[in-house]
C-alpha positions as a LaTeX table, in Angstrom:
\begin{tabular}{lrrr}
\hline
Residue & $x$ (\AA) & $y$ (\AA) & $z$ (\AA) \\
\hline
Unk1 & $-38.91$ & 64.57 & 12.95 \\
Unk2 & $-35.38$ & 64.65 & 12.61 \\
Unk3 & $-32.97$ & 67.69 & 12.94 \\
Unk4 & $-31.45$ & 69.79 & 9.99 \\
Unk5 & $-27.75$ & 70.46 & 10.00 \\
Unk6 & $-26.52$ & 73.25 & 8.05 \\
Unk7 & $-24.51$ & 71.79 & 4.97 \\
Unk8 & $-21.77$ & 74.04 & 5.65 \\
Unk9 & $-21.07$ & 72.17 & 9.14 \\
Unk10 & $-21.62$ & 68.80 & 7.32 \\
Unk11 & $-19.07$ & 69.46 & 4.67 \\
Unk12 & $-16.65$ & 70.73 & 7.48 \\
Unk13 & $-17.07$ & 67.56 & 9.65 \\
Unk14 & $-16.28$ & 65.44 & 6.64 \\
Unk15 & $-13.56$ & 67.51 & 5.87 \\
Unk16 & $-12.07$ & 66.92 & 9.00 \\
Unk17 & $-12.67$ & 63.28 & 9.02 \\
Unk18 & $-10.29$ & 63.12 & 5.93 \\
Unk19 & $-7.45$ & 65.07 & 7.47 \\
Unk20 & $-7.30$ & 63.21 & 10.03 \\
Unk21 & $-7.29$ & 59.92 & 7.90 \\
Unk22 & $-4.36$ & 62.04 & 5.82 \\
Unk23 & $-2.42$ & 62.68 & 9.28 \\
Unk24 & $-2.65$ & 59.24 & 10.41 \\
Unk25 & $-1.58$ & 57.73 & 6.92 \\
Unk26 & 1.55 & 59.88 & 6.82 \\
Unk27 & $-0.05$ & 61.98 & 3.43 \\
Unk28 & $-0.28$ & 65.60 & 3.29 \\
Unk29 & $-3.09$ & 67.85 & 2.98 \\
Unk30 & $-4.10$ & 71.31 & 3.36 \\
Unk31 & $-6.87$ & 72.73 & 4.92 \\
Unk32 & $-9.04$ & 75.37 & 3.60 \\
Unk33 & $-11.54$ & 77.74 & 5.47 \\
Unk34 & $-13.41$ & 78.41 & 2.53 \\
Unk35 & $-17.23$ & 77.43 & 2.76 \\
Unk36 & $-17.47$ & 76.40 & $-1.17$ \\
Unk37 & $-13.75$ & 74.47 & $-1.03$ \\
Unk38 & $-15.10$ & 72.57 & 1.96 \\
Unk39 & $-18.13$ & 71.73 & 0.16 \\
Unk40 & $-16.13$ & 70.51 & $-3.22$ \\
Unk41 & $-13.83$ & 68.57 & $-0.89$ \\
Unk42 & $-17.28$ & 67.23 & 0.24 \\
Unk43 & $-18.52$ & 65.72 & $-2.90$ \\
Unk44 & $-15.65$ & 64.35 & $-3.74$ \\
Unk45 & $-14.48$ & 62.43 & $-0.41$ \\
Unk46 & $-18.18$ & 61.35 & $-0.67$ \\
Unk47 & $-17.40$ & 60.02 & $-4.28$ \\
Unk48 & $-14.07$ & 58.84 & $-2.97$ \\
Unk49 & $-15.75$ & 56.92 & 0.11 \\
Unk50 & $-18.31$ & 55.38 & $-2.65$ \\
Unk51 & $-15.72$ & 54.03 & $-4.75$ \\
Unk52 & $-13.11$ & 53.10 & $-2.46$ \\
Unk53 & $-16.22$ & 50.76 & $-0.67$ \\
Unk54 & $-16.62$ & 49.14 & $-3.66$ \\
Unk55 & $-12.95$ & 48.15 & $-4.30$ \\
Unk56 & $-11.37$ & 45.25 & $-1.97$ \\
Unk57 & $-8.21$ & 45.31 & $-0.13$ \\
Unk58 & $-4.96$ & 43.73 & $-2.24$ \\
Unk59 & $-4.49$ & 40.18 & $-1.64$ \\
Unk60 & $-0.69$ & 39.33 & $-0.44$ \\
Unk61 & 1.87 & 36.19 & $-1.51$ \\
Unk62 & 2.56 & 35.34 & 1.81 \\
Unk63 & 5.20 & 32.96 & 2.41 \\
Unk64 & 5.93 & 32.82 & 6.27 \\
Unk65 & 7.26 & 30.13 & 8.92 \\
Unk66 & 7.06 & 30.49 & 12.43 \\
Unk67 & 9.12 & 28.48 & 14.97 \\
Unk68 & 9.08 & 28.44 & 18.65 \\
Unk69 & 5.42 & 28.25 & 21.04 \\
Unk70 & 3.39 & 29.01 & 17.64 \\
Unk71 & 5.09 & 26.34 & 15.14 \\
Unk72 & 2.70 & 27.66 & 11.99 \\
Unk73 & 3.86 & 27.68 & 8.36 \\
Unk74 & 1.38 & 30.72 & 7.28 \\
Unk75 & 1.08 & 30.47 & 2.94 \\
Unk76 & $-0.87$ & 32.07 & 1.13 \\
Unk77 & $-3.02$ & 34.85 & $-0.16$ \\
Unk78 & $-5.40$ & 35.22 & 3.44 \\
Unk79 & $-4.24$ & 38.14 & 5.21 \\
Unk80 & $-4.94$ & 42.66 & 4.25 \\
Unk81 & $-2.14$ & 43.99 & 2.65 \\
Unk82 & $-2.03$ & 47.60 & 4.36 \\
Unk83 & $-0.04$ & 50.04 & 1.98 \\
Unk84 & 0.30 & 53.91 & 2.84 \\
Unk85 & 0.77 & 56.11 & $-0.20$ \\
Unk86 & 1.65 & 59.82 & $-0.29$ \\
Unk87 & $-0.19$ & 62.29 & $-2.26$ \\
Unk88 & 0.99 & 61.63 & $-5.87$ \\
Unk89 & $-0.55$ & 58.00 & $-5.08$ \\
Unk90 & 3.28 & 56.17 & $-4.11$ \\
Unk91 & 3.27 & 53.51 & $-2.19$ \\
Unk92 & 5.55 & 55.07 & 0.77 \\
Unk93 & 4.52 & 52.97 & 3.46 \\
Unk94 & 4.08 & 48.40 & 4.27 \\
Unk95 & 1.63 & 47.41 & 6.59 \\
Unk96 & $-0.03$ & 43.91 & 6.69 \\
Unk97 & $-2.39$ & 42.08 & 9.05 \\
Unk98 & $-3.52$ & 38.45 & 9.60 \\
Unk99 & $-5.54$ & 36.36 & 12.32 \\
Unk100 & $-5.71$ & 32.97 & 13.36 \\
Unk101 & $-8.98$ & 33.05 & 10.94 \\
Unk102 & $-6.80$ & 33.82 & 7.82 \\
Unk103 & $-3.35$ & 30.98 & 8.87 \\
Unk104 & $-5.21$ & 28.66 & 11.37 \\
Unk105 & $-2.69$ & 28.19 & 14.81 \\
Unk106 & $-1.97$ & 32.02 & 14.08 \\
Unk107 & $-3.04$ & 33.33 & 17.24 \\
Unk108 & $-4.94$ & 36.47 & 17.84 \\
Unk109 & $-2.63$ & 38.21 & 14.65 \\
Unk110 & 0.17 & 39.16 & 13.33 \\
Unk111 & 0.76 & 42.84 & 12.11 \\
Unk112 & 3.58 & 43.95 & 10.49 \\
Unk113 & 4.14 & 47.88 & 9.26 \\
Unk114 & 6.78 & 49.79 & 8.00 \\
Unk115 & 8.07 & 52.74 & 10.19 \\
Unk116 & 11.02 & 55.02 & 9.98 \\
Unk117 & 14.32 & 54.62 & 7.70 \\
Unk118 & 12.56 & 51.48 & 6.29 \\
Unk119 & 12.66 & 49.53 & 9.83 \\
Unk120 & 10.15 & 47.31 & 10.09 \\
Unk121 & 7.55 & 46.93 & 13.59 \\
Unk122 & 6.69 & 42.41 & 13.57 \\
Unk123 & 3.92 & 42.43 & 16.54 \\
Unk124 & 2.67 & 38.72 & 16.83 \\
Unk125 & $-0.18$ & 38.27 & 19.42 \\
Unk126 & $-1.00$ & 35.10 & 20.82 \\
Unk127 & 0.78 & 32.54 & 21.85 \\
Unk128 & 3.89 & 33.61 & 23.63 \\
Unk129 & 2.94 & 36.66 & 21.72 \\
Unk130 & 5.97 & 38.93 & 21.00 \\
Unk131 & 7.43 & 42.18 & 19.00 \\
Unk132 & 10.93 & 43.06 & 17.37 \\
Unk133 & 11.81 & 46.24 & 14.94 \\
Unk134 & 13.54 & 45.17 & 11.97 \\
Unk135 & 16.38 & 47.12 & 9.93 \\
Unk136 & 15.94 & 46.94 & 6.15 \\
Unk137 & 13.81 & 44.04 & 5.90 \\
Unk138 & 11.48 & 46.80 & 3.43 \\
Unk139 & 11.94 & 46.42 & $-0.60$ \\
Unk140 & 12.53 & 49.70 & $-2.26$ \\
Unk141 & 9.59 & 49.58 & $-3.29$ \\
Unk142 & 7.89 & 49.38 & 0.07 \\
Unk143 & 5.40 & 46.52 & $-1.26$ \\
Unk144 & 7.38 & 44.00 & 0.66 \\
Unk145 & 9.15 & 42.41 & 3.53 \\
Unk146 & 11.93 & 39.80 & 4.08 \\
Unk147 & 12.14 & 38.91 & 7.51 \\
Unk148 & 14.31 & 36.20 & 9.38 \\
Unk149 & 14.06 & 38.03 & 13.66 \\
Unk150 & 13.57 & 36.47 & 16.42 \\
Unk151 & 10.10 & 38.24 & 18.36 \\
Unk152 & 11.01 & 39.24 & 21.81 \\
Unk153 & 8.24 & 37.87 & 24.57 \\
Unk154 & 8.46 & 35.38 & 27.74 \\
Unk155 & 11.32 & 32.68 & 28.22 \\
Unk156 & 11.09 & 30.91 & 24.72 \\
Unk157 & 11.43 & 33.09 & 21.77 \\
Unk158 & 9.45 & 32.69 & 18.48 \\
Unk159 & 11.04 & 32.90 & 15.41 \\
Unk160 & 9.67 & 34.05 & 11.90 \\
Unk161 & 11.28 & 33.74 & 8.50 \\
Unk162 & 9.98 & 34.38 & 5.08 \\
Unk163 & 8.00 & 36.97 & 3.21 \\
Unk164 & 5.17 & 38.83 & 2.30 \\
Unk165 & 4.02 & 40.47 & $-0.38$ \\
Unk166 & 1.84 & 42.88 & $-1.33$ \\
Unk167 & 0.18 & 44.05 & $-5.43$ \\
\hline
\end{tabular}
């Protein structure tokens, strides 16, 4: 027989589940210590989870050369276009990720994510591997990124140039 939990501490762990999400996603929320809020709140980030499932990430234009260890023209649509929005439903934030799997001779990824003042984090892994933060390579739109940086790593450098964007 399995246990009961009271739906009160359900709705509150779900609750908390999607503040944290908020937190880490740079959108606001506000917390309530109400028992019937908490449930609403609830139902609808059950609904929310339901249709959010069903919907698949954005595909990005991705349009990206890399020179050095990794020599890798990555073109394409492969790749999760990873875009933050604030409550109103603005895109506020660029993120992307790709593997090897999506641009074969990749490595183990490449991530790219927008930070403060529009600079933008390039973290390549594999390879030589490497990292570099970026000034104003973010449109104004923050739904993409012009890049042309060398990645810091070992004794040869690689280089990446192009763009990606995101829908």
């Amino acid at each position: 027989m399995r246990p009961t939990r009271p739906a009160g501490l359900v709705a509150a762990l779900i609750a908390l589940t999607a503040l944290c999400a908020c937190a880490a996603s740079g959108t606001s929320t506000t917390a309530t210590s109400s028992a019937t809020q908490t449930s609403s709140a609830s139902q609808a980030a059950s609904a929310s989870s339901s249709s959010s499932a069903a919907a698949s990430p954005a595909s990005p234009a991705v349009d990206l050369t890399l020179s050095g260890p990794l020599a890798v023209a990555a073109k394409g649509s492969a790749g999760q276009c990873q875009l933050g929005r604030d409550g109103s439903g603005t895109v506020n934030n660029f993120g992307f990720a790709a593997t090897g799997a999506d641009y074969p001779g990749l490595g183990d990824g490449l991530f790219v994510s927008e930070g403060n003042s529009g600079y933008v984090t390039v973290k390549l892994l594999g390879g030589s591997g490497g990292i570099n933060t970026v000034p104003n390579a973010v449109s104004a739109d923050h739904k993409s990124v012009s890049l042309d940086v060398d990645l810091s790593s070992g004794d040869v450098p690689e280089h990446i140039a192009g763009t990606i964007s995101c829908p």
